[in-house]
C-alpha positions in Angstrom: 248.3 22.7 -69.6 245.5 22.6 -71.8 242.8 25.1 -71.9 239.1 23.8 -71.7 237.0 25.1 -74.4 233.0 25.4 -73.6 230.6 26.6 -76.0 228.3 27.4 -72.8 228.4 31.3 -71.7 229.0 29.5 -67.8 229.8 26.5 -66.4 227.4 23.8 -66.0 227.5 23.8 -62.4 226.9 27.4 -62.3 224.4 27.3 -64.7 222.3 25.1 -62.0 223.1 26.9 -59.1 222.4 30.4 -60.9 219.4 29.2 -62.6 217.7 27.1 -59.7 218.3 30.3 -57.4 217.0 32.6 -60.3 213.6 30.2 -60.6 213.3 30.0 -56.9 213.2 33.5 -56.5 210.4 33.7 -59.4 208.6 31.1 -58.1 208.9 32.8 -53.7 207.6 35.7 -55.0 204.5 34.5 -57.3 203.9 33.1 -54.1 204.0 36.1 -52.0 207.0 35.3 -50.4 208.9 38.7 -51.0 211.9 37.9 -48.5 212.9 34.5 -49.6 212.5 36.0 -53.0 215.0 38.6 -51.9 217.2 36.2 -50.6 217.4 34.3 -53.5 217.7 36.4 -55.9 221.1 37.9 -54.6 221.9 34.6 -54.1 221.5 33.7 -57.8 222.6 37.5 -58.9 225.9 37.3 -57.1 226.6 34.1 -58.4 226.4 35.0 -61.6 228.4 38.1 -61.4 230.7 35.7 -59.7 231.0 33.7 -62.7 231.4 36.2 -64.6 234.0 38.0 -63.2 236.3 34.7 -63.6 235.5 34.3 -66.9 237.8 37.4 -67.7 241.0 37.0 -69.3 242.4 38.5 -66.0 240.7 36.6 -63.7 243.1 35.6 -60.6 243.5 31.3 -60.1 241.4 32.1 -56.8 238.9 34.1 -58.5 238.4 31.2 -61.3 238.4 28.0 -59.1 236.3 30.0 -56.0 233.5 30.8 -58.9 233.5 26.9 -60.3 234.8 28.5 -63.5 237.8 26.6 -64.1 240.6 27.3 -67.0 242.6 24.4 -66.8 243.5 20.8 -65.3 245.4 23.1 -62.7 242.0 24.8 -61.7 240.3 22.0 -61.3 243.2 19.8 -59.5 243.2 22.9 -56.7 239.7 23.2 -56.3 239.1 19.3 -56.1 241.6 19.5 -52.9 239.3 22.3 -52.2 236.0 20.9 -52.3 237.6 17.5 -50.3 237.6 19.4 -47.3 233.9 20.9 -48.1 233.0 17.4 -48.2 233.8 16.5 -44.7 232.4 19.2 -43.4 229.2 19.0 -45.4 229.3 15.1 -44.0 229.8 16.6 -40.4 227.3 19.1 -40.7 224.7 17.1 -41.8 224.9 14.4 -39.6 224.6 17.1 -36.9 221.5 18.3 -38.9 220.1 14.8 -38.6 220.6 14.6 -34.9 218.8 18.1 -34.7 216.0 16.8 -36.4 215.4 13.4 -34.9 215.6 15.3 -31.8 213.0 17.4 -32.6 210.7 14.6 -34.1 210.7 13.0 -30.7 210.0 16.2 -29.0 206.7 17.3 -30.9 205.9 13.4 -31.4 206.1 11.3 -28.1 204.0 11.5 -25.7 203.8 9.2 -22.7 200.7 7.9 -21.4 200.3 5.2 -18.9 197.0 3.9 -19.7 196.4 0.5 -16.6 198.5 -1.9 -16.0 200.0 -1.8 -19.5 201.8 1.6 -19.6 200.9 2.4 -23.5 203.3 4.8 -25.2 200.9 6.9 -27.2 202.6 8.5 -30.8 200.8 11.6 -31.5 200.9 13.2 -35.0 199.8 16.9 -35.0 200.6 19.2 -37.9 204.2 20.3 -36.7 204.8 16.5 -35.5 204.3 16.3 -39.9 206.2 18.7 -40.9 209.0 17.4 -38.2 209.0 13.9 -39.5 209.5 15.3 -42.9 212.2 17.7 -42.4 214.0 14.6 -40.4 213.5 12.2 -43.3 214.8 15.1 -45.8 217.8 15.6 -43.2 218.4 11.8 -43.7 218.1 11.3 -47.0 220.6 14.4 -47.9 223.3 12.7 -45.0 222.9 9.4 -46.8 222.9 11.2 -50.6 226.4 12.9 -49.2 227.3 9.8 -47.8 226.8 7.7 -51.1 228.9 10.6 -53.3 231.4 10.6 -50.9 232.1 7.1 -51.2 232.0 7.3 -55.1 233.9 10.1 -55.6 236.8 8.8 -53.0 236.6 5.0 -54.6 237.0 6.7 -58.1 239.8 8.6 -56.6 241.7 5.8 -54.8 241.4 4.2 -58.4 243.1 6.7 -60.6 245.8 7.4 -58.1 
């Protein structure tokens, strides 16, 4: 097996996921918000001693392919049997996450009114009702981004064999 040689101190994926959980937590608490700035800075802090841990000569195949720091076509052959079954569940759970949320929007959104001999449905939109709709519509559009990958990454798959 071939090793993979990278000029970049982490890999690409973990630079995101380190870095965007870093600048979160810089942007949460120029905001005030100490806790999620907490929250993501050990997120983003035990990532990145994560990362580097694997990037040790010593590092175990678990320790590599669980950190996204792969050595080899053998890392990355295990962890993409790996992530497969991340995907489903990530599919699962946010379809359940969408059901949540459409629930929701139609509990702080419809109200009933029978108004004569029509019987009028009256959509209210408070603040909440808002903020609802938008979490659903992020809930859907993640579900259908999932969706879309999945389908990629399994065609492109099927086709290499």
């Amino acid at each position: 097996m071939s090793t993979t040689s990278s000029r970049l101190p982490l890999s690409l994926p973990n630079i995101v996921l380190i870095g965007g959980s870093l600048a979160g937590a810089v942007v949460t608490l120029v905001l005030g918000y100490w806790l999620g700035a907490g929250v993501l800075l050990i997120l983003g802090l035990g990532g990145l001693l994560s990362a580097l841990l694997a990037r040790r000569a010593g590092a175990s195949d678990w320790m590599r392919i669980n950190a996204i720091e792969y050595r080899d076509e053998r890392d990355a052959r295990l962890a993409g049997h790996g992530f497969a079954v991340v995907g489903a569940w990530a599919l699962a759970l946010s379809t359940l996450e969408l059901v949540a949320a459409t629930i929701y929007v139609g509990a702080v959104t419809l109200t009933a009114s029978v108004k004569g001999a029509d019987a009028s449905v009256t959509i209210t939109f408070t603040q909440s009702a808002t903020l609802a709709i938008a979490v659903e519509a992020l809930a859907a559009l993640q579900l259908f981004v999932l969706a879309l990958v999945w389908g990629i990454a399994n065609t492109r798959a099927v086709r290499r064999g």
